[in-house]
N, CA and C atoms of all chains as a GROMACS GRO file, in nm:
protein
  456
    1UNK      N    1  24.044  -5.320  13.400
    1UNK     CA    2  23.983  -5.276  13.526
    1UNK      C    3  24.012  -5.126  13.545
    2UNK      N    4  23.927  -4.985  13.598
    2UNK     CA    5  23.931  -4.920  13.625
    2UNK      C    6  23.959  -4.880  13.760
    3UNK      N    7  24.125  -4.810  13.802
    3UNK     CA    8  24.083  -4.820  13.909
    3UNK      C    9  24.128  -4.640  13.974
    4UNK      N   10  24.066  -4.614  14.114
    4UNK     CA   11  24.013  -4.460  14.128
    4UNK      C   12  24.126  -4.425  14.215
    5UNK      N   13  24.220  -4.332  14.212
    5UNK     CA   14  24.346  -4.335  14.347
    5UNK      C   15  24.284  -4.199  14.399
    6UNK      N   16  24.247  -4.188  14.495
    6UNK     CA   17  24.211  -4.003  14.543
    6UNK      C   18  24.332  -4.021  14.650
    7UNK      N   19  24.365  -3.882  14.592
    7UNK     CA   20  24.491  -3.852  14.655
    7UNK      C   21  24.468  -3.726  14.750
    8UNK      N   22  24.471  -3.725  14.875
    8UNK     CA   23  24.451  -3.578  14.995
    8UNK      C   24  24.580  -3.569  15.036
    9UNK      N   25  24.546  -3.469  15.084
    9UNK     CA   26  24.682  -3.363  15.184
    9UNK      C   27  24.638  -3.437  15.313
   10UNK      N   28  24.777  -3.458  15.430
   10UNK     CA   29  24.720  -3.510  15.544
   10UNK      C   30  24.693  -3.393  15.632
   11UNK      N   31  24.604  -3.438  15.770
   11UNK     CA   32  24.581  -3.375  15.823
   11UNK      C   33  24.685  -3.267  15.852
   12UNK      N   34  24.694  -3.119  15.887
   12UNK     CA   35  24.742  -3.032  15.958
   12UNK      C   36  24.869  -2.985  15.845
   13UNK      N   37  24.843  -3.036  15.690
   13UNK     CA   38  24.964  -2.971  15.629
   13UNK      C   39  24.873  -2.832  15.530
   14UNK      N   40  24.942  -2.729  15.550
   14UNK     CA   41  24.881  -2.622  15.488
   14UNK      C   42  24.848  -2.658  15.359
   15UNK      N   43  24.761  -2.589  15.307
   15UNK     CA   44  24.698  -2.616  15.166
   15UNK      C   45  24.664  -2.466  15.093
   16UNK      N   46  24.727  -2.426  15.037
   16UNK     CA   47  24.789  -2.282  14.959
   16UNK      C   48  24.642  -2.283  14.840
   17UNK      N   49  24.627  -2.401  14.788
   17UNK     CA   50  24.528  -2.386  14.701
   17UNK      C   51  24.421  -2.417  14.792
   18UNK      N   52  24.357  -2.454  14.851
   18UNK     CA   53  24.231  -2.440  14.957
   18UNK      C   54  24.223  -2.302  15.002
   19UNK      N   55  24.328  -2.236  15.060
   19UNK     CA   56  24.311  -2.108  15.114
   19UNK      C   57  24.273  -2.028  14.996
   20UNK      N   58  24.310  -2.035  14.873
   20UNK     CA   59  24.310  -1.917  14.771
   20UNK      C   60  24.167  -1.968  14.687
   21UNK      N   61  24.121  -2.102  14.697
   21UNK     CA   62  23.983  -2.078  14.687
   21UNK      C   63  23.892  -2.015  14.788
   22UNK      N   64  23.919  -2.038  14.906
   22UNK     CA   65  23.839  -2.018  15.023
   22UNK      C   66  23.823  -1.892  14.976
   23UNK      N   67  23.912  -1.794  14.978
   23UNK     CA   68  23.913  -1.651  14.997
   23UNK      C   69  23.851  -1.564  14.882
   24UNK      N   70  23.901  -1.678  14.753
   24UNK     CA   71  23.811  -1.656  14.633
   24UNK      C   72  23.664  -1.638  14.614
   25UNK      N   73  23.634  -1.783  14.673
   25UNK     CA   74  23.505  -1.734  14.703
   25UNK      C   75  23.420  -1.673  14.773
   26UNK      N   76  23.502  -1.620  14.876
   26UNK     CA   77  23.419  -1.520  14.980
   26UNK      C   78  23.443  -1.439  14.876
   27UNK      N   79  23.527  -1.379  14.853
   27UNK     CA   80  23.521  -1.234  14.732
   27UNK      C   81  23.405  -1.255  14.644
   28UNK      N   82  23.349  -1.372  14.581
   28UNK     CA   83  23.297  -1.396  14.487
   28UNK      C   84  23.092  -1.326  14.561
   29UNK      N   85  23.113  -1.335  14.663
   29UNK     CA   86  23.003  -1.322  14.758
   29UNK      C   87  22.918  -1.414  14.820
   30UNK      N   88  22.998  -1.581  14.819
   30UNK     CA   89  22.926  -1.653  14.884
   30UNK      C   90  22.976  -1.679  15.007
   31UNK      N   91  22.874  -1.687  15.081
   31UNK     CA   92  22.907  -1.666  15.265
   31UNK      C   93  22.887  -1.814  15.320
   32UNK      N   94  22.913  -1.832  15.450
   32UNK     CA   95  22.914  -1.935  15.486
   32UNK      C   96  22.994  -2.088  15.458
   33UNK      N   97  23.077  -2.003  15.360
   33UNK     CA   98  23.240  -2.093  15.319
   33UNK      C   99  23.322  -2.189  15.422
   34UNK      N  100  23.356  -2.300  15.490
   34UNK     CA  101  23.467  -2.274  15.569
   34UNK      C  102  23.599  -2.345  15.510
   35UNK      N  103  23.628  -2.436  15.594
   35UNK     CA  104  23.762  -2.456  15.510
   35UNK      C  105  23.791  -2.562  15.398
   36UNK      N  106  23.851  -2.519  15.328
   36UNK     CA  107  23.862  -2.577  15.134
   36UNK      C  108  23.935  -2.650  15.163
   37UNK      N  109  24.003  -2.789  15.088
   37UNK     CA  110  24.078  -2.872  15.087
   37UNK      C  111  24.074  -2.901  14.915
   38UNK      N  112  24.190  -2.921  14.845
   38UNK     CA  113  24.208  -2.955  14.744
   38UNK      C  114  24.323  -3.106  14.715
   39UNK      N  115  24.250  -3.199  14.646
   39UNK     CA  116  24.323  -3.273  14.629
   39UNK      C  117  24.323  -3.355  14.508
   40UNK      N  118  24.386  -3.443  14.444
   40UNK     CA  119  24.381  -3.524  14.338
   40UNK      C  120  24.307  -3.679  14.346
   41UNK      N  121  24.254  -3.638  14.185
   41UNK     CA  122  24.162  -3.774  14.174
   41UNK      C  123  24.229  -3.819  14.053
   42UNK      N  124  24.306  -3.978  14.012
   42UNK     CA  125  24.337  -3.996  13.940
   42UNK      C  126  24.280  -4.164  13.914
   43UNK      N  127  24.240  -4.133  13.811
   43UNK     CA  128  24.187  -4.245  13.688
   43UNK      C  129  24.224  -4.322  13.608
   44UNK      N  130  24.243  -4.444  13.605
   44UNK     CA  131  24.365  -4.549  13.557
   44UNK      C  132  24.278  -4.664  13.495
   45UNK      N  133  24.309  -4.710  13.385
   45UNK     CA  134  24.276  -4.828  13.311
   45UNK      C  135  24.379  -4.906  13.348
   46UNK      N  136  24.388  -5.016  13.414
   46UNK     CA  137  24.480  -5.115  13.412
   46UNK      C  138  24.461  -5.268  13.385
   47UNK      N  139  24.525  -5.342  13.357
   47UNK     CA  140  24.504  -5.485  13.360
   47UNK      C  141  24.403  -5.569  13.488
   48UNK      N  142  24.372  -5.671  13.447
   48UNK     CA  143  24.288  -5.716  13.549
   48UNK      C  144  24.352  -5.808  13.615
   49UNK      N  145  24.489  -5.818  13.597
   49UNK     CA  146  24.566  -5.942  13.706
   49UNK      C  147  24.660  -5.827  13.737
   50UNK      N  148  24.674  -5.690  13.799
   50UNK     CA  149  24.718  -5.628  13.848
   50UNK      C  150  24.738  -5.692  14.021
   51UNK      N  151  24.877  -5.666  14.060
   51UNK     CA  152  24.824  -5.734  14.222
   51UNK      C  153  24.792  -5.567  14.307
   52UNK      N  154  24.778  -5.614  14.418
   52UNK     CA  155  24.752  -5.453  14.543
   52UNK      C  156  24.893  -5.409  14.547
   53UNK      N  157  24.984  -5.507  14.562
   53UNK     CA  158  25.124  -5.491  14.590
   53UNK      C  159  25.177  -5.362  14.415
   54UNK      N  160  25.170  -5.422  14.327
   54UNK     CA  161  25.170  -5.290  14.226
   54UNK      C  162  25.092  -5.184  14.245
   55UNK      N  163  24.952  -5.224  14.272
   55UNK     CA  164  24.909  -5.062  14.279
   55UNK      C  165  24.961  -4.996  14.396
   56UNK      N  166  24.990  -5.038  14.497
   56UNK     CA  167  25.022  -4.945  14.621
   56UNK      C  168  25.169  -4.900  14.558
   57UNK      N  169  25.286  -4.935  14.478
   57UNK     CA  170  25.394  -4.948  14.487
   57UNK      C  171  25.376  -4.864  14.371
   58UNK      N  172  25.295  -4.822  14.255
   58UNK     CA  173  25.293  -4.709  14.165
   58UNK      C  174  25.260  -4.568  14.260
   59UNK      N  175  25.141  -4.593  14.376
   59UNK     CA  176  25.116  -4.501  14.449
   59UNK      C  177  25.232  -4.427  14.501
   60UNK      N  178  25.294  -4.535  14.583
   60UNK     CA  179  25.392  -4.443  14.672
   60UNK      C  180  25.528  -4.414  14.567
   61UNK      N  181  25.549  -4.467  14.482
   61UNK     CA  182  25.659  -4.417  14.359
   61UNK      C  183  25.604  -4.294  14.329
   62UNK      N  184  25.471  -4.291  14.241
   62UNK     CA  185  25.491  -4.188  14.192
   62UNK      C  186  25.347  -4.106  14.206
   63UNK      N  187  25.233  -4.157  14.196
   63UNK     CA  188  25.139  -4.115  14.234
   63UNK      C  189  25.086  -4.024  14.346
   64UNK      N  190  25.142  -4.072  14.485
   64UNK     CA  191  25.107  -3.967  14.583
   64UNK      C  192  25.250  -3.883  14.674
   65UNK      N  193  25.305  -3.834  14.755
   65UNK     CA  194  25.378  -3.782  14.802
   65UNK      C  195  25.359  -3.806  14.926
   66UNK      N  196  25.377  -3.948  14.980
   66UNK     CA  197  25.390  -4.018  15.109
   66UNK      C  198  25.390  -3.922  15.224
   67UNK      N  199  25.471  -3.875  15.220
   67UNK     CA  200  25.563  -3.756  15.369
   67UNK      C  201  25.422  -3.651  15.365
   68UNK      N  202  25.401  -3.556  15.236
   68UNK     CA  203  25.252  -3.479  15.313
   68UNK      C  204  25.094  -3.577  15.267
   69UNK      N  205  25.100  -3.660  15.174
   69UNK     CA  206  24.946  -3.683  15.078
   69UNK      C  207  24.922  -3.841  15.147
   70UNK      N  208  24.823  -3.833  15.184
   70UNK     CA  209  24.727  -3.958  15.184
   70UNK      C  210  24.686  -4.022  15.059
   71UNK      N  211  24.687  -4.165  15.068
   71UNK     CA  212  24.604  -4.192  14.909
   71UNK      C  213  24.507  -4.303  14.942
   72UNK      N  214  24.421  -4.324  14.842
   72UNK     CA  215  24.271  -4.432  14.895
   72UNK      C  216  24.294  -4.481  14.746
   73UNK      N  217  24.286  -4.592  14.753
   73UNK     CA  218  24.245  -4.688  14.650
   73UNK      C  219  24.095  -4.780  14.605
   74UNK      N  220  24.038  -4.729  14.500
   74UNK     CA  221  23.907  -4.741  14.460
   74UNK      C  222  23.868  -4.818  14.346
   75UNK      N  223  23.864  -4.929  14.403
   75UNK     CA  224  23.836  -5.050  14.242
   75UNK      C  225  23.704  -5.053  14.165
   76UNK      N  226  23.700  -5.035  14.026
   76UNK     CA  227  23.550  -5.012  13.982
   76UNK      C  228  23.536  -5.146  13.887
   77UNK      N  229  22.813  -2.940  15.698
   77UNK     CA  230  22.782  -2.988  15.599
   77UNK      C  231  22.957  -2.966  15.547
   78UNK      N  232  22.955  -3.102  15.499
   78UNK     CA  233  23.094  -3.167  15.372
   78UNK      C  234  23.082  -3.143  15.259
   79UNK      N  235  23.068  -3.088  15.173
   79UNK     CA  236  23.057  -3.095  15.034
   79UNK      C  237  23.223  -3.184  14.976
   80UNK      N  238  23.159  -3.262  14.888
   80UNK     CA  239  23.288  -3.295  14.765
   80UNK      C  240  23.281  -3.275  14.651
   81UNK      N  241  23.317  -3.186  14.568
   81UNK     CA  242  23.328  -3.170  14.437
   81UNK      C  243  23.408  -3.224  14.319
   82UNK      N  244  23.384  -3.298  14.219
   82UNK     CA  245  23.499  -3.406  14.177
   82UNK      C  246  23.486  -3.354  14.057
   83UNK      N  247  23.578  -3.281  14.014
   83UNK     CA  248  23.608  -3.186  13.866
   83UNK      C  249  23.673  -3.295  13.790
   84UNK      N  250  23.654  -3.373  13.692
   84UNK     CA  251  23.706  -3.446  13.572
   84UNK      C  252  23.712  -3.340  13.404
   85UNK      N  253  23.794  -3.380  13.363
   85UNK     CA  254  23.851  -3.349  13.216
   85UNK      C  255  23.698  -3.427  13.156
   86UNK      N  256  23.667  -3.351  13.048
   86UNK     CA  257  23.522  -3.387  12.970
   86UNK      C  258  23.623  -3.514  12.857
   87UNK      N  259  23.526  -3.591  12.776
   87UNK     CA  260  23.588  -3.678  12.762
   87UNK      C  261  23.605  -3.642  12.583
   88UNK      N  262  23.737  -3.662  12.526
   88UNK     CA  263  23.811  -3.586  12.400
   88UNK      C  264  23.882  -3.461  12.462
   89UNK      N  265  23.879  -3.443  12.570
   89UNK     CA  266  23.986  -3.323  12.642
   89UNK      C  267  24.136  -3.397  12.676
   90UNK      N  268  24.185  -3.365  12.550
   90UNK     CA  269  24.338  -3.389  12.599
   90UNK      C  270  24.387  -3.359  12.767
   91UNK      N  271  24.478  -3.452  12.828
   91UNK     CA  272  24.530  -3.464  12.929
   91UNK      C  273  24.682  -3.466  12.957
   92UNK      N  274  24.738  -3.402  12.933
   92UNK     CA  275  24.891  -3.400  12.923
   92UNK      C  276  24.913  -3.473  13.091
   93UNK      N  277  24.853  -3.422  13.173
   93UNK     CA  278  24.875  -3.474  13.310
   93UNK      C  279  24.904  -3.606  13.325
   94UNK      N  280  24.798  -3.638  13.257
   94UNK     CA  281  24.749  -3.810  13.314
   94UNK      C  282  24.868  -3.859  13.204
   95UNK      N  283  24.890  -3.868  13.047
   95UNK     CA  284  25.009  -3.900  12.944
   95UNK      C  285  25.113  -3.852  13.044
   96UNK      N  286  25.181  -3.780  13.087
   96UNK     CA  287  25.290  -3.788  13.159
   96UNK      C  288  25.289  -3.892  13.274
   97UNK      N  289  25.190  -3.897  13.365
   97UNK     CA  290  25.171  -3.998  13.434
   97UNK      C  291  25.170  -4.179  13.394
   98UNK      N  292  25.123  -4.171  13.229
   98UNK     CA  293  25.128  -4.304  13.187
   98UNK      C  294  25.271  -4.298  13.164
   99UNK      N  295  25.280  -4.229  13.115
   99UNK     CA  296  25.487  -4.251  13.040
   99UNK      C  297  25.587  -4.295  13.172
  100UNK      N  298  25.553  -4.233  13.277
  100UNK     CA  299  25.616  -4.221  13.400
  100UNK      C  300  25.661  -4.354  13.438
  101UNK      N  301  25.491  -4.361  13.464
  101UNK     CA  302  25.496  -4.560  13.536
  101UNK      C  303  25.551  -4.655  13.379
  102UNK      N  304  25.507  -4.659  13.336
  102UNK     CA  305  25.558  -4.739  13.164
  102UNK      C  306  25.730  -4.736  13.221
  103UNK      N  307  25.781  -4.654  13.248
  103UNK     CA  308  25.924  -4.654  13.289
  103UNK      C  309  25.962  -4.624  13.377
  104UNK      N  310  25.905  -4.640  13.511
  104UNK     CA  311  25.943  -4.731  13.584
  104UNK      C  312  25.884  -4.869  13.621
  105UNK      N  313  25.856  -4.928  13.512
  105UNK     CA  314  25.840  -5.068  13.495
  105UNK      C  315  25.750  -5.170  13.529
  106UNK      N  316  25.585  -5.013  13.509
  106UNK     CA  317  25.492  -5.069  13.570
  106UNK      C  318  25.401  -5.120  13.440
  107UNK      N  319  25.373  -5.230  13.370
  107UNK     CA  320  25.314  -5.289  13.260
  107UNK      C  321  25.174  -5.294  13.266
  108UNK      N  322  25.084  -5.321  13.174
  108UNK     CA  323  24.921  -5.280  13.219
  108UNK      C  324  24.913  -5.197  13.208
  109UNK      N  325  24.916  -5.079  13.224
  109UNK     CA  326  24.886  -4.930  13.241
  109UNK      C  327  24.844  -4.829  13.170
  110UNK      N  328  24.665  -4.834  13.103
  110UNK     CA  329  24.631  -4.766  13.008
  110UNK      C  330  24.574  -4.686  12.992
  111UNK      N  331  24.461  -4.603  12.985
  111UNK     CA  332  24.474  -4.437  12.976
  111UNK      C  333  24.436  -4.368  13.145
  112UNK      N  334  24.524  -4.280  13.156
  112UNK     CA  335  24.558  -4.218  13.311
  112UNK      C  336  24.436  -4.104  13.251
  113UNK      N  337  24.348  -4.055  13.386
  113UNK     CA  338  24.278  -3.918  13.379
  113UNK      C  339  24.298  -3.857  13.523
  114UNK      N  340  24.352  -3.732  13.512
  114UNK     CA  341  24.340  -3.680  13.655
  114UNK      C  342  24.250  -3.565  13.624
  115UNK      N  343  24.189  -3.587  13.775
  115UNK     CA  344  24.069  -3.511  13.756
  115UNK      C  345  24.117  -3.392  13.935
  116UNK      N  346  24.033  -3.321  13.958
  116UNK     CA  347  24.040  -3.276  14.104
  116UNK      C  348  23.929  -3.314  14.206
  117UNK      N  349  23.963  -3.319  14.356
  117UNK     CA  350  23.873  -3.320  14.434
  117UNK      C  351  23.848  -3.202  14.528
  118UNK      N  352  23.758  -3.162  14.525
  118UNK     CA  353  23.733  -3.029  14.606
  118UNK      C  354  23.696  -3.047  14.765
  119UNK      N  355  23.706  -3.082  14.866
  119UNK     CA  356  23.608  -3.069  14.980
  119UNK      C  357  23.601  -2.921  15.076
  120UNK      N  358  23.504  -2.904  15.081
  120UNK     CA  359  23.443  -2.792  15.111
  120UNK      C  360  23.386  -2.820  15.250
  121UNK      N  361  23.396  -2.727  15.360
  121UNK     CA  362  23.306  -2.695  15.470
  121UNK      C  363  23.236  -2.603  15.415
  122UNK      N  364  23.061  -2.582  15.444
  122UNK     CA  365  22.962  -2.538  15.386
  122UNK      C  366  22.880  -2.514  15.553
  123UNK      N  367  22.834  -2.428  15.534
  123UNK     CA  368  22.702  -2.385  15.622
  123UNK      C  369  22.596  -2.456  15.560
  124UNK      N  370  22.507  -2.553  15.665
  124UNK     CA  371  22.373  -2.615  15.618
  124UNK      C  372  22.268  -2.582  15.542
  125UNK      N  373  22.249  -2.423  15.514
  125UNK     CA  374  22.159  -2.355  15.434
  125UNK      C  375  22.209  -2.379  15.400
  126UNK      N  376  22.291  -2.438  15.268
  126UNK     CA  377  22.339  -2.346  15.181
  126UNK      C  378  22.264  -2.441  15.088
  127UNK      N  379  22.221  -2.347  14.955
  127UNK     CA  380  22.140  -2.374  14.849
  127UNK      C  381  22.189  -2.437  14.737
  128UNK      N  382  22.108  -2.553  14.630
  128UNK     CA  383  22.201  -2.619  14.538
  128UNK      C  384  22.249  -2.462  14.435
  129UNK      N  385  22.159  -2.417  14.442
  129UNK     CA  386  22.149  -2.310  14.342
  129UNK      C  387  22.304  -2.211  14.372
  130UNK      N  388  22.330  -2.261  14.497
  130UNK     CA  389  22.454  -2.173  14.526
  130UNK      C  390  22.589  -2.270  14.519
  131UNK      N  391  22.547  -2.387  14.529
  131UNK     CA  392  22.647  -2.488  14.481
  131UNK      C  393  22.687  -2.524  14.317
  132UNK      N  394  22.597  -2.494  14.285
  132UNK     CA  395  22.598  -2.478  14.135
  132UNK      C  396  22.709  -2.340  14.106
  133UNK      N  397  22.671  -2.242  14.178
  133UNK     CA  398  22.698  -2.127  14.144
  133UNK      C  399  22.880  -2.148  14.172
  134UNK      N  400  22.886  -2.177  14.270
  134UNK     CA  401  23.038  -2.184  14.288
  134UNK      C  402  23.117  -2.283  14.155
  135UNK      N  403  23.063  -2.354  14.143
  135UNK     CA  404  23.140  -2.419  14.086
  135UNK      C  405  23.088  -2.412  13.932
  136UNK      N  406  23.064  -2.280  13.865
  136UNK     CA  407  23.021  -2.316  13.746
  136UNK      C  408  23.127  -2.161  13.759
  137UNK      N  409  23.119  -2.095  13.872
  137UNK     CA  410  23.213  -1.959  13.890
  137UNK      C  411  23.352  -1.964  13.914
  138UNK      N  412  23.377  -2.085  13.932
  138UNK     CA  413  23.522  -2.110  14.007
  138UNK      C  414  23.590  -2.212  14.068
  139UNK      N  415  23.513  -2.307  14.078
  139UNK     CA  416  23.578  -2.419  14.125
  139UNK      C  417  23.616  -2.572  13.975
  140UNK      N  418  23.497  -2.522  13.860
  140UNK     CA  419  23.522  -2.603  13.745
  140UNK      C  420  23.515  -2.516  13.643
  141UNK      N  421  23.593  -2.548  13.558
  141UNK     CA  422  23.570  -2.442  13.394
  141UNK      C  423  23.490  -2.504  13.264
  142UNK      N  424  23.395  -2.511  13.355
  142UNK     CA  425  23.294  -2.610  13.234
  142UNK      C  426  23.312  -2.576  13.110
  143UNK      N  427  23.371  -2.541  13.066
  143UNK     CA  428  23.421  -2.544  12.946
  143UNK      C  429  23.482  -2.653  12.862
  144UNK      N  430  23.580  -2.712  12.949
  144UNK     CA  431  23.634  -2.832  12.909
  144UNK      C  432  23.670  -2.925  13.046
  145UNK      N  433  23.551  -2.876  13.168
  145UNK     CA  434  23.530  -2.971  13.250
  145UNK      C  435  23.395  -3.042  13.280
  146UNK      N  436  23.392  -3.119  13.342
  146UNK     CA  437  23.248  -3.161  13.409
  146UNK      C  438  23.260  -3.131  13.539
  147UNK      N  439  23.165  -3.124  13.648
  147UNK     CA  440  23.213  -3.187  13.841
  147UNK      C  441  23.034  -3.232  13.856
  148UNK      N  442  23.079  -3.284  14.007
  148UNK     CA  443  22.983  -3.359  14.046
  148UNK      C  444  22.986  -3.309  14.189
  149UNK      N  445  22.828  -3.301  14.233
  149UNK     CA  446  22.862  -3.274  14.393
  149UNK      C  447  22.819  -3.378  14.391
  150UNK      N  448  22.936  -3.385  14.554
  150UNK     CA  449  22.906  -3.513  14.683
  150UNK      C  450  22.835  -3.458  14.823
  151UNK      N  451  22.712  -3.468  14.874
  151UNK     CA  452  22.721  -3.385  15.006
  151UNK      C  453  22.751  -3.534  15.081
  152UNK      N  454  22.774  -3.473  15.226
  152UNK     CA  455  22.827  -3.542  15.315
  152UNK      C  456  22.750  -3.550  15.470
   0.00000   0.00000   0.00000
């Protein structure tokens, strides 16, 4: 089973790489930019008798960073 | 307007990311667990004009290195 973890920054925590695209691409000359958010998309082959209880429990081990990152779990 | 941009590794593009990520979980004792890909997610605030031709443009300029990436827009 394939499954999709997108990993975001939560609301209201600065994002160092969003700003340095943002600004990038105004330099670059495209207008009408506003604010960038960068986050991780990670892609996993796993077994098909995986339970939710493992995938959430790889998430918050090691996959996302609980305290600032949100994570969504996406079964394909 | 939302834009999402989802930058993935082209496929024969080594991933050291995602192999560290398999080795990781493998020890801490997560079984199943077979090839990891991390890819990025971009979301973007965009002004409603804005043209594919200029969505293209960003991200063939700076947001993916098509070189040894792919991305995909999402509008929103």
């Amino acid at each position: 089973m394939k499954l999709r973890i997108v990993v975001t920054l939560k609301n209201g925590v600065l994002d160092p790489q969003g700003k340095a695209i943002e600004h990038a691409l105004g330099s670059l000359g495209f207008s009408g930019v506003g604010e960038v958010r960068v986050g991780k998309l990670i892609e996993l082959d796993v077994a098909d008798g995986i339970t939710d209880t493992d995938i959430d429990a790889m998430c918050t081990k090691l996959l996302a960073n609980t305290v600032i990152e949100n994570y969504r779990v996406e079964k394909q």
